[in-house]
C-alpha positions as semicolon CSV with decimal commas, in nm:
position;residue;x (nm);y (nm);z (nm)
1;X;1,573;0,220;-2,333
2;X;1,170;0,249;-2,310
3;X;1,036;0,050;-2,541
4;X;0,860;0,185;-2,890
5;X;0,437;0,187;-2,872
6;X;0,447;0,068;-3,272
7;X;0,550;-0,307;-3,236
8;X;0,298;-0,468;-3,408
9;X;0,199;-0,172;-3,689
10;X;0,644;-0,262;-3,764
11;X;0,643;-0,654;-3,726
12;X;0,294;-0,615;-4,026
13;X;0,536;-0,379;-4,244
14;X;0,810;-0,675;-4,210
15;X;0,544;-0,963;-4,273
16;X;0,402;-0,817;-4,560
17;X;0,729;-0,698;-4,726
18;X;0,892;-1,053;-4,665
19;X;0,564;-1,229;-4,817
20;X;0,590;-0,957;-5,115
21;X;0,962;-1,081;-5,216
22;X;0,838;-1,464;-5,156
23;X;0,565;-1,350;-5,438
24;X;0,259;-1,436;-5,219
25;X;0,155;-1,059;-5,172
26;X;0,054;-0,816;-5,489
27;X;0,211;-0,484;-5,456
28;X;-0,129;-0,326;-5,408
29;X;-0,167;-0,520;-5,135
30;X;0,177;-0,474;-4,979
31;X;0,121;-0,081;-5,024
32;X;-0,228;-0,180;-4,763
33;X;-0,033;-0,326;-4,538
34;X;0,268;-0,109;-4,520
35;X;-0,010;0,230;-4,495
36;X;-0,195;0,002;-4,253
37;X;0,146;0,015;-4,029
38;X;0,195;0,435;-4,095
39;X;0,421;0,430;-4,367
40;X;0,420;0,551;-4,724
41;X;0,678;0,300;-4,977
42;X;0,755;0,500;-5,275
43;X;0,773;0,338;-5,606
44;X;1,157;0,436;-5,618
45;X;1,258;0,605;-5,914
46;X;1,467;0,453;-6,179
47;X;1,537;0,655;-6,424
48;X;1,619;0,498;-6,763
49;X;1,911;0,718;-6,876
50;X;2,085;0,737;-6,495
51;X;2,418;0,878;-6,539
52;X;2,708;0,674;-6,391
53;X;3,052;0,809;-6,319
54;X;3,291;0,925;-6,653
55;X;3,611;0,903;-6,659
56;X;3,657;1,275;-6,638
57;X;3,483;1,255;-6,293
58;X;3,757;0,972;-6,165
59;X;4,007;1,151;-6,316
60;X;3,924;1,489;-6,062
61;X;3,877;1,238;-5,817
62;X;4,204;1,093;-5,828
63;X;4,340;1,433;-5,800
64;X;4,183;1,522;-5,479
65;X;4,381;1,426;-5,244
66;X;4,181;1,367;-4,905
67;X;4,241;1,700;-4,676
68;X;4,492;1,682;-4,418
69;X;4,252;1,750;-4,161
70;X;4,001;1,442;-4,255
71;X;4,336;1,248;-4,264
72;X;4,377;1,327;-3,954
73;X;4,048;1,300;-3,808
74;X;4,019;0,947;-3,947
75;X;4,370;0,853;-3,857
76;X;4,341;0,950;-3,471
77;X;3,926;0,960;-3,392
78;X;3,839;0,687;-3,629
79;X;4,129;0,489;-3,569
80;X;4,049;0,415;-3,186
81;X;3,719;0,190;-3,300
82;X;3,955;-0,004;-3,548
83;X;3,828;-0,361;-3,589
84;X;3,470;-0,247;-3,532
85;X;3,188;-0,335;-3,796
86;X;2,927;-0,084;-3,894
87;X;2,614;-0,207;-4,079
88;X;2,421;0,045;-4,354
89;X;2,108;-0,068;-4,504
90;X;2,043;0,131;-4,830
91;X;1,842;0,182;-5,138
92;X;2,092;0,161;-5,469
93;X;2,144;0,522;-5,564
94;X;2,444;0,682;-5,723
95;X;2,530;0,914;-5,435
96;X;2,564;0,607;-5,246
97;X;2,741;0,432;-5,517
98;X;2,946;0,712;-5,479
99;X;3,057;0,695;-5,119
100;X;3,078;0,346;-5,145
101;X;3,360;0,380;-5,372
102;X;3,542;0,666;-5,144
103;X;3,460;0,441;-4,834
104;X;3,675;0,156;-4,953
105;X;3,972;0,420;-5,076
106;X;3,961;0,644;-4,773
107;X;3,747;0,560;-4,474
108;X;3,796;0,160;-4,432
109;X;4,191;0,244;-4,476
110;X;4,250;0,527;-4,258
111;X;3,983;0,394;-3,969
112;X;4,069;0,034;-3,965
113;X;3,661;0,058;-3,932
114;X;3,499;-0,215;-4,153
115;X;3,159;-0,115;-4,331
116;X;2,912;-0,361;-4,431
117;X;2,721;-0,162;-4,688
118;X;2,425;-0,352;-4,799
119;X;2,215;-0,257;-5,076
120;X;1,823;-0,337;-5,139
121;X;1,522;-0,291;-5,324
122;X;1,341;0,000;-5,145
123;X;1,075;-0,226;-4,986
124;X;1,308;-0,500;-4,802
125;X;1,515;-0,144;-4,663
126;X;1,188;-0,083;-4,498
127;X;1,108;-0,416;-4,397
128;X;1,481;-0,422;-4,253
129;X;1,410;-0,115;-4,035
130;X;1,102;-0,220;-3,923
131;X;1,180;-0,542;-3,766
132;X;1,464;-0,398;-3,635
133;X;1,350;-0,124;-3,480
134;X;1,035;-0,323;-3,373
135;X;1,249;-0,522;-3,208
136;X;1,515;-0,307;-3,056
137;X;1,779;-0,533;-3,249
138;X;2,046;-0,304;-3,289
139;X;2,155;-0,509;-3,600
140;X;2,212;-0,234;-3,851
141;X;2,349;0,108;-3,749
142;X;2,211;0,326;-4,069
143;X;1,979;0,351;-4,223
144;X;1,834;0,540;-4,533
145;X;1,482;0,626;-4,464
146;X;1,273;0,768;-4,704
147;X;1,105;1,100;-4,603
148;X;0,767;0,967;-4,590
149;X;0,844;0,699;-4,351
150;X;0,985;0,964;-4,133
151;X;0,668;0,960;-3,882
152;X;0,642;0,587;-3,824
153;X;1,058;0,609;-3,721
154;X;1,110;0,923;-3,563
155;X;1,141;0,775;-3,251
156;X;1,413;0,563;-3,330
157;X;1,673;0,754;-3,482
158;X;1,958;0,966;-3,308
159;X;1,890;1,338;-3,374
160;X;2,215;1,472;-3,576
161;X;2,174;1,814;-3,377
162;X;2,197;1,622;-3,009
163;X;2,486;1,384;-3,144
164;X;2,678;1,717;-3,259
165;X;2,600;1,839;-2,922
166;X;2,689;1,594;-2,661
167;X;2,988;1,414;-2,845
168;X;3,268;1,667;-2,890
169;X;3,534;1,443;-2,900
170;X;3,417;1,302;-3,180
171;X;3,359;1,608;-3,387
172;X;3,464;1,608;-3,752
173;X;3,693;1,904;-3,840
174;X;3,425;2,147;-3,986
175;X;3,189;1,955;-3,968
176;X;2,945;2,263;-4,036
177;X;2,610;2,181;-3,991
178;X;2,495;2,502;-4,128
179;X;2,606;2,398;-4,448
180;X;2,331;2,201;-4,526
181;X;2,028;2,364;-4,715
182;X;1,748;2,470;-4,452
183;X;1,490;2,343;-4,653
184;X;1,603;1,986;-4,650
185;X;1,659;2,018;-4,321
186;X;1,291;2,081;-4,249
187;X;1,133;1,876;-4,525
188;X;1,329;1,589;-4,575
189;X;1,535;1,473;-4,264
190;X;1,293;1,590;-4,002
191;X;0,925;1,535;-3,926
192;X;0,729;1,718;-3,667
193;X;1,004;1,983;-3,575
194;X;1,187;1,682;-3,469
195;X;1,554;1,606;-3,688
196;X;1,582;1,207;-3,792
197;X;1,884;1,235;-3,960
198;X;2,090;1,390;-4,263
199;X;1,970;1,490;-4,618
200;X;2,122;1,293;-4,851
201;X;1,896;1,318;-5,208
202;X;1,654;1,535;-5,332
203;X;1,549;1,486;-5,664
204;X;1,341;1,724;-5,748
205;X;1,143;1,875;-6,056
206;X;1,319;2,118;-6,288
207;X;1,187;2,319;-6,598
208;X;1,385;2,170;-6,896
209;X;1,417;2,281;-7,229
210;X;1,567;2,244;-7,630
211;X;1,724;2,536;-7,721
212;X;1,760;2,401;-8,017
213;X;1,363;2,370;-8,080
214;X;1,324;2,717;-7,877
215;X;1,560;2,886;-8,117
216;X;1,387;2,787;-8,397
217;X;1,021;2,893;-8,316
218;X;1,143;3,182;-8,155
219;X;1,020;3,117;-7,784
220;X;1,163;3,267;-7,477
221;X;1,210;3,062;-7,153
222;X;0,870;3,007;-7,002
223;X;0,847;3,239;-6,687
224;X;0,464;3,093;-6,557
225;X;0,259;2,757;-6,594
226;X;0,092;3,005;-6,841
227;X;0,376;3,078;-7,043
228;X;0,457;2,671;-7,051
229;X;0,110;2,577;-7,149
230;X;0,161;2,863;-7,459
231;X;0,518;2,720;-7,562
232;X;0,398;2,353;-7,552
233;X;0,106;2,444;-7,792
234;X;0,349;2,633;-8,017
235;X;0,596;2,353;-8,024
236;X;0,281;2,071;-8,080
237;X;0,210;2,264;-8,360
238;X;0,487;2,306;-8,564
239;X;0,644;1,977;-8,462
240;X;0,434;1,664;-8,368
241;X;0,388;1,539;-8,738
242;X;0,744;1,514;-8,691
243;X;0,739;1,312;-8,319
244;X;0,812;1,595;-8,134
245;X;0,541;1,693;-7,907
246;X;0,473;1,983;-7,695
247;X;0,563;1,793;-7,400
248;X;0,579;1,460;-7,181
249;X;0,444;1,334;-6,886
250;X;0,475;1,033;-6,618
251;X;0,130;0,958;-6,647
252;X;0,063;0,558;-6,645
253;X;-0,270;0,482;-6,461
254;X;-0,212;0,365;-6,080
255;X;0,161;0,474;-6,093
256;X;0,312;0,704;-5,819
257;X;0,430;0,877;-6,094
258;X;0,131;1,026;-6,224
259;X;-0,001;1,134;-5,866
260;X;0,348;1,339;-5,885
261;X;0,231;1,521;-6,205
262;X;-0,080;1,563;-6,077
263;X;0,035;1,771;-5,716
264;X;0,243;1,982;-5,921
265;X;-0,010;2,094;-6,108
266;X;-0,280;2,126;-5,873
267;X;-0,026;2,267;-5,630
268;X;0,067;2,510;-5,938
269;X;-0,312;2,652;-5,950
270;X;-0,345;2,745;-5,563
271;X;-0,491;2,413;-5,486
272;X;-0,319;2,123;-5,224
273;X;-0,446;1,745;-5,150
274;X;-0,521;1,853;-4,851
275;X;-0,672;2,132;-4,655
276;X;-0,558;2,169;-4,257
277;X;-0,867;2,041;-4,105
278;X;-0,736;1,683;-4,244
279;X;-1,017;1,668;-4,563
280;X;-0,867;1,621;-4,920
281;X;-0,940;1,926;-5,146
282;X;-0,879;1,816;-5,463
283;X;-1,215;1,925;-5,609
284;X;-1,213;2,298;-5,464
285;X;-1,213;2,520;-5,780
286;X;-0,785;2,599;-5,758
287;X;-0,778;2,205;-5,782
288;X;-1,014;2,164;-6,044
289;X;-0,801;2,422;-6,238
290;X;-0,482;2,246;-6,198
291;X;-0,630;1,907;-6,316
292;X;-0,782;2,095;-6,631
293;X;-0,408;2,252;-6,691
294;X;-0,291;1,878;-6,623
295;X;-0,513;1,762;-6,907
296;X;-0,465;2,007;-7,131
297;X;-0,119;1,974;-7,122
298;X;-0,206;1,561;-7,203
299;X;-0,328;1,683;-7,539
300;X;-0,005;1,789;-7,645
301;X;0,201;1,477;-7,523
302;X;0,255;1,154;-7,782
303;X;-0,084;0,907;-7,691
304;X;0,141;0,658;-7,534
305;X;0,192;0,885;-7,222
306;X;-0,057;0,768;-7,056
307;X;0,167;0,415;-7,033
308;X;0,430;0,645;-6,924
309;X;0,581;0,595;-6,565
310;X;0,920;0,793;-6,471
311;X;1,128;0,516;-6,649
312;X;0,890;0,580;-7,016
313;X;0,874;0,899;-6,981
314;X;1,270;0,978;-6,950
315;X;1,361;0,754;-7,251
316;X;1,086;0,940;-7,491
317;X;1,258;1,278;-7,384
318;X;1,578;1,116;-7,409
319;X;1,506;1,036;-7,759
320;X;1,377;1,364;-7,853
321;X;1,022;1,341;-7,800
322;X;0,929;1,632;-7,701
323;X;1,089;1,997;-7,672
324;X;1,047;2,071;-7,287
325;X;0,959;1,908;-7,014
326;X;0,843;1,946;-6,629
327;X;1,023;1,653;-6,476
328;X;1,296;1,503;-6,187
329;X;1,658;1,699;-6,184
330;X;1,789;1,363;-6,161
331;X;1,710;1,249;-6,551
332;X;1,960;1,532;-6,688
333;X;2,309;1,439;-6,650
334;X;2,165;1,137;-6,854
335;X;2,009;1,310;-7,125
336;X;2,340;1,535;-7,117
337;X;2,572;1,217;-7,219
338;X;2,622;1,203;-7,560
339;X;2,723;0,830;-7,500
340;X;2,272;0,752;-7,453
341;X;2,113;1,108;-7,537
342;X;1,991;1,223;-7,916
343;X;2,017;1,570;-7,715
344;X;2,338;1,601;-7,575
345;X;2,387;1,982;-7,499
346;X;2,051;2,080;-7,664
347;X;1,876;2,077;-7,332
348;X;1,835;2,370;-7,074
349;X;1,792;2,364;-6,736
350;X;1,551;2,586;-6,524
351;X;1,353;2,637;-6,226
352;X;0,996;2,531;-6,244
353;X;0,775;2,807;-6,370
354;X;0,585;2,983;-6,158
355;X;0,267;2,905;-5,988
356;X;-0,044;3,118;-6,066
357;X;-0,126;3,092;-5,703
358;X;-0,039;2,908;-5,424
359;X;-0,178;2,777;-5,110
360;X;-0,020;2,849;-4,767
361;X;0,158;2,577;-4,609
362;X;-0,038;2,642;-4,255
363;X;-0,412;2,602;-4,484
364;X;-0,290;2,276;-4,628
365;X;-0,259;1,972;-4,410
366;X;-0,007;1,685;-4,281
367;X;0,260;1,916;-4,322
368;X;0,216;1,948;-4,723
369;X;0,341;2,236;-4,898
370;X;0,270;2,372;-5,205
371;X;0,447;2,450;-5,492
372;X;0,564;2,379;-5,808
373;X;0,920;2,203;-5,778
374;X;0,750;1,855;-5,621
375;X;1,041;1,697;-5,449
376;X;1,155;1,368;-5,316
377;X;1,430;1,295;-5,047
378;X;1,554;1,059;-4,766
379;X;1,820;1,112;-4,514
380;X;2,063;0,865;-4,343
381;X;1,972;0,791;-3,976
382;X;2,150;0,646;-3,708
383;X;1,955;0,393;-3,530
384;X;1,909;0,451;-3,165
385;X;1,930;0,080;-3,081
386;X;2,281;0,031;-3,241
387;X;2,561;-0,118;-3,058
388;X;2,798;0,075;-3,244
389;X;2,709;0,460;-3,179
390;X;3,016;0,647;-3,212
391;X;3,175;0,436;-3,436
392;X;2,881;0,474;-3,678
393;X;2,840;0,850;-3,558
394;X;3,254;0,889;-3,712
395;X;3,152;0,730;-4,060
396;X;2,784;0,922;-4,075
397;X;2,974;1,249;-4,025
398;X;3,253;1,139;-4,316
399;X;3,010;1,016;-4,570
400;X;2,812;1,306;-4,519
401;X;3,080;1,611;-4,510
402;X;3,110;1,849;-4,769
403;X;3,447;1,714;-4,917
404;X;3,234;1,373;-4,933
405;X;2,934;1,522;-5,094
406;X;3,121;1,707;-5,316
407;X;3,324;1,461;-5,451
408;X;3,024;1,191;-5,487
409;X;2,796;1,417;-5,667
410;X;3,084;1,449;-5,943
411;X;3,191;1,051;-5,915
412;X;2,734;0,988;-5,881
413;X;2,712;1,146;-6,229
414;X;2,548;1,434;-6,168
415;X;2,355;1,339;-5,822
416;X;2,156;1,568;-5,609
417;X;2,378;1,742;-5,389
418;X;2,255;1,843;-5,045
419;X;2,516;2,120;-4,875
420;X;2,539;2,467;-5,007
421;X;2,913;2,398;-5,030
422;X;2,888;2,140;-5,318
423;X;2,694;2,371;-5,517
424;X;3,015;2,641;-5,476
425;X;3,293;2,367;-5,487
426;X;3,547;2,450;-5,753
427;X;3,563;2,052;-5,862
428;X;3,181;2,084;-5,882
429;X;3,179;2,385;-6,097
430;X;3,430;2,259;-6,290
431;X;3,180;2,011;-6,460
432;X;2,907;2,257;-6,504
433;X;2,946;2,183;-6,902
434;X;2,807;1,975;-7,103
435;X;2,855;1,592;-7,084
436;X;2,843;1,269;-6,894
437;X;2,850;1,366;-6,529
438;X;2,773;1,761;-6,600
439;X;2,653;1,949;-6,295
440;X;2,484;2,220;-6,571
441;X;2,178;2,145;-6,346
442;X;2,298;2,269;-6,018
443;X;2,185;2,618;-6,029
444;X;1,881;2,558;-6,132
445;X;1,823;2,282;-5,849
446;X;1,959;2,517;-5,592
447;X;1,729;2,777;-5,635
448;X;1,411;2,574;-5,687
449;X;1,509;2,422;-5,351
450;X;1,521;2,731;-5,175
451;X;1,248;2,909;-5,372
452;X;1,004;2,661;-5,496
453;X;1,059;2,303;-5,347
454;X;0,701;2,166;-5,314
455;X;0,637;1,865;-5,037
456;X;0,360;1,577;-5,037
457;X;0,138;1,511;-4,720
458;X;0,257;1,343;-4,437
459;X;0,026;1,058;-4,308
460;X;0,056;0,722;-4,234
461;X;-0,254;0,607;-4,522
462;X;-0,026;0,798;-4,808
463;X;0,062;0,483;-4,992
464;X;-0,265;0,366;-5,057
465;X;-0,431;0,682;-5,079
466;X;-0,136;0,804;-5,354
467;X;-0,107;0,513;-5,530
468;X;-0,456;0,311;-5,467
469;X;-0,681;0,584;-5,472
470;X;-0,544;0,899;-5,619
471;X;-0,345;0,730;-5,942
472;X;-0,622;0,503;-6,015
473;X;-0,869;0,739;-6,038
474;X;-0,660;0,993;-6,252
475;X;-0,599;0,732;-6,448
476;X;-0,910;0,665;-6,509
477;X;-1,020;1,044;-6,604
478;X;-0,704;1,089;-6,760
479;X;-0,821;0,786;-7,027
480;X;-1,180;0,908;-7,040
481;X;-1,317;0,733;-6,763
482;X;-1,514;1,016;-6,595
483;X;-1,732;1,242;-6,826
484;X;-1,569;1,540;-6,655
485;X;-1,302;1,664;-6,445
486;X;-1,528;1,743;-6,153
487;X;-1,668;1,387;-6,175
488;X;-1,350;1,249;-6,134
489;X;-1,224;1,477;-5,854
490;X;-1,535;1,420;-5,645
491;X;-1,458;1,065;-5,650
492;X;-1,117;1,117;-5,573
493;X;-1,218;1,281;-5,268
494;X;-1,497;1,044;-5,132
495;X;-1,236;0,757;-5,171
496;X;-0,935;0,965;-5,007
497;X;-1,102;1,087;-4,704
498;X;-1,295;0,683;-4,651
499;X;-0,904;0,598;-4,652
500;X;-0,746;0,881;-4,452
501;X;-1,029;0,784;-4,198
């Protein structure tokens, strides 16, 4: 195997990640060091009302029996690497709960295969792969690698496509590729034209509404950011000397979280963070007009979102805040659960609305696209240095197959589903009602996928530049820092492109 040309940028990622959990690093500082070594380490969302699996979900579980033909496959393929240990290094997230669950109940027993499925905080996964990888260790076989670590690993996962390919008689019985959404495919599990691995989240941000609150002030469904600015003022005004504001954001100063706001906006108004010849752009006039929207919109949220991160922000929904909202897919099976929600069945999902304008993908830069439906997602990869290829190859095709997916995002609450099939699978359907575990938010997350999924840069300096740089400084215009919004965005800029250089 030729050696990687990215040992030392991977063995800094491990050092600083390992001094971070010892408490001798600051996370600013371990965001540096991990952009230093071309990676980007999300803040990992943690949503405050994540839905866990109901008792109705078990109950369809236990009646789905496994399919002959997976029986089959694990009982004769599988079953040749019995006594073999696989190793899977993962963030905690309930589609992974999920399979976890299913692993122990049908893989492990039909295989004979043991899986050691370890789960960490999102930093030490990435300190795991890097030292590994650096290393050529071969110690863990998958991984689950955030899409905007893709670049700085890309050379040391299996491609899916070429393990498909030139391992037929391992196949999994319908296996069908296909099945997974295309634009997943391109934006989460592959980087450079070049496939990593297999989707396996996508939160993403839907269009949510009361009815309830709609009904009663007589607005329809907000088609454009236009029509969302108009119902949020409509809703302020009637309702916030009651607590219940136009809207709410994620919008705490130096969070992630309010950078995400921010794109969606800007992305909303024609704008992008970056233009192709590699300079940031977010004080060209279609940026300028998204921030303004941005702030505007800030004027009809409660005062304390500005403390808000993703956390905040989905408890002050959850407790009927605010009557719509612009936020992750991931937040409403929790808000849906009567068990933690004040509104239970009052909410309504939808696709983002529509951008004003938007930006090509080719006149944007580091593979960014625009749009309004800002998305996160990782994939799970199969490590190129592990010592346990096909035996790994046989469980990444079973945790990833459509009966798989289809039964964890039912048993995951509600989690983001990744084939087409799982959006059209009867069991799935079945729970598109409301209630803990509903799937009411499906439809609306399939077709902002395929219609208005919006993607972040690509570089290795994204960390600090999103987090350092971009989230500081809209925090501080967002709290009155900068006399205007031009002010602000013009610093934005000078600081982005002294980091991206």
């Amino acid at each position: 195997m030729k050696p990687t040309t990215d040992y030392d940028d991977k063995m800094l990622i491990h050092a600083a990640t390992a001094a971070y959990r010892q408490g001798r690093l600051s996370r600013r500082d371990l965001l540096k060091y991990v952009g230093a070594g071309g990676v980007a380490l999300g803040a990992g969302r943690s949503s405050a009302v994540q839905a866990m699996a109901s008792p109705a979900a078990a109950s369809v579980h236990q009646a789905s029996p496994v399919p002959a033909d997976v029986t089959s496959f694990l009982s004769d393929v599988g079953r040749q690497f019995e006594g073999t240990t696989i190793r899977v290094v993962t963030e905690d997230t309930p589609p992974g709960n999920a399979i976890r669950t299913l692993m122990q109940e049908q893989f492990v027993p039909l295989t004979g295969i043991d899986v050691d499925w370890q789960v960490m905080p999102l930093d030490q996964v990435l300190s795991t792969a890097s030292v590994d990888t650096a290393q050529q260790l071969g110690q863990n076989d998958i991984y689950y690698i955030d899409q905007s670590w893709e670049g700085r690993f890309v050379n040391d996962m299996l491609d899916p496509r070429e393990l498909l390919q030139s391992k037929p008689d391992l196949a999994f019985p319908d296996y069908n590729f296909g099945d997974f959404l295309p634009p997943l495919v391109d934006h989460v599990a592959s980087y450079g034209g070049k496939m990593i691995g297999l989707p396996c989240d996508v939160p993403i941000f839907l269009y949510m509404y009361r009815t309830d609150i709609y009904e009663e002030l007589g607005l329809e469904p907000a088609a454009t950011l236009i029509e969302y600015l108009a119902n949020a003022k409509v809703i302020n005004e009637a309702m916030s000397a009651q607590g219940v504001y136009g809207t709410i954001g994620q919008m705490r100063s130096g969070h992630y979280s309010l950078e995400c706001d921010m794109t969606a906006y800007v992305w909303g108004h024609g704008g992008s963070v970056f233009t192709a010849d590699g300079m940031c752009s977010l004080n060209d006039d279609q940026a300028i007009a998204g921030l303004d929207y941005m702030r505007e919109l800030q004027t009809l949220m409660p005062a304390a979102t500005t403390t808000y991160d993703w956390g905040d922000q989905a408890t002050a929904f959850g407790r009927g805040e605010a009557g719509q909202i612009l936020t992750w897919s991931e937040n409403f099976p929790g808000w849906d659960d009567p068990a933690g929600s004040e509104i239970s069945g009052l909410l309504q999902p939808a696709v983002p609305p529509a951008a004003l304008e938007l930006r090509a993908p080719g006149l944007a830069g580091f593979e960014e696209t625009p749009e309004v439906g800002h998305q996160g997602g990782s994939a799970y990869c199969l490590s190129r240095y592990s010592t346990q290829v096909d035996a790994a190859w046989v469980f990444l095709q079973w945790a990833t197959s459509a009966d798989t997916q289809a039964l964890a995002s039912i048993l995951g609450g509600g989690a983001s589903p990744t084939r087409r099939s799982t959006f059209e699978d009867p069991r799935v359907v079945e729970k598109n009602r409301p209630g803990a575990g509903t799937t009411r938010h499906f439809d609306a997350m399939l077709q902002t996928i395929e219609t208005r999924m919006g993607t972040e840069p690509h570089l290795p300096q994204w960390p600090s530049i999103a987090t350092d740089v971009i989230a500081v400084e809209l925090g501080k215009l967002t709290t009155g820092g900068y006399a205007s919004t031009k002010e602000g965005a013009d610093a934005i800029v000078r600081k982005v492109n002294e980091a991206a250089a």
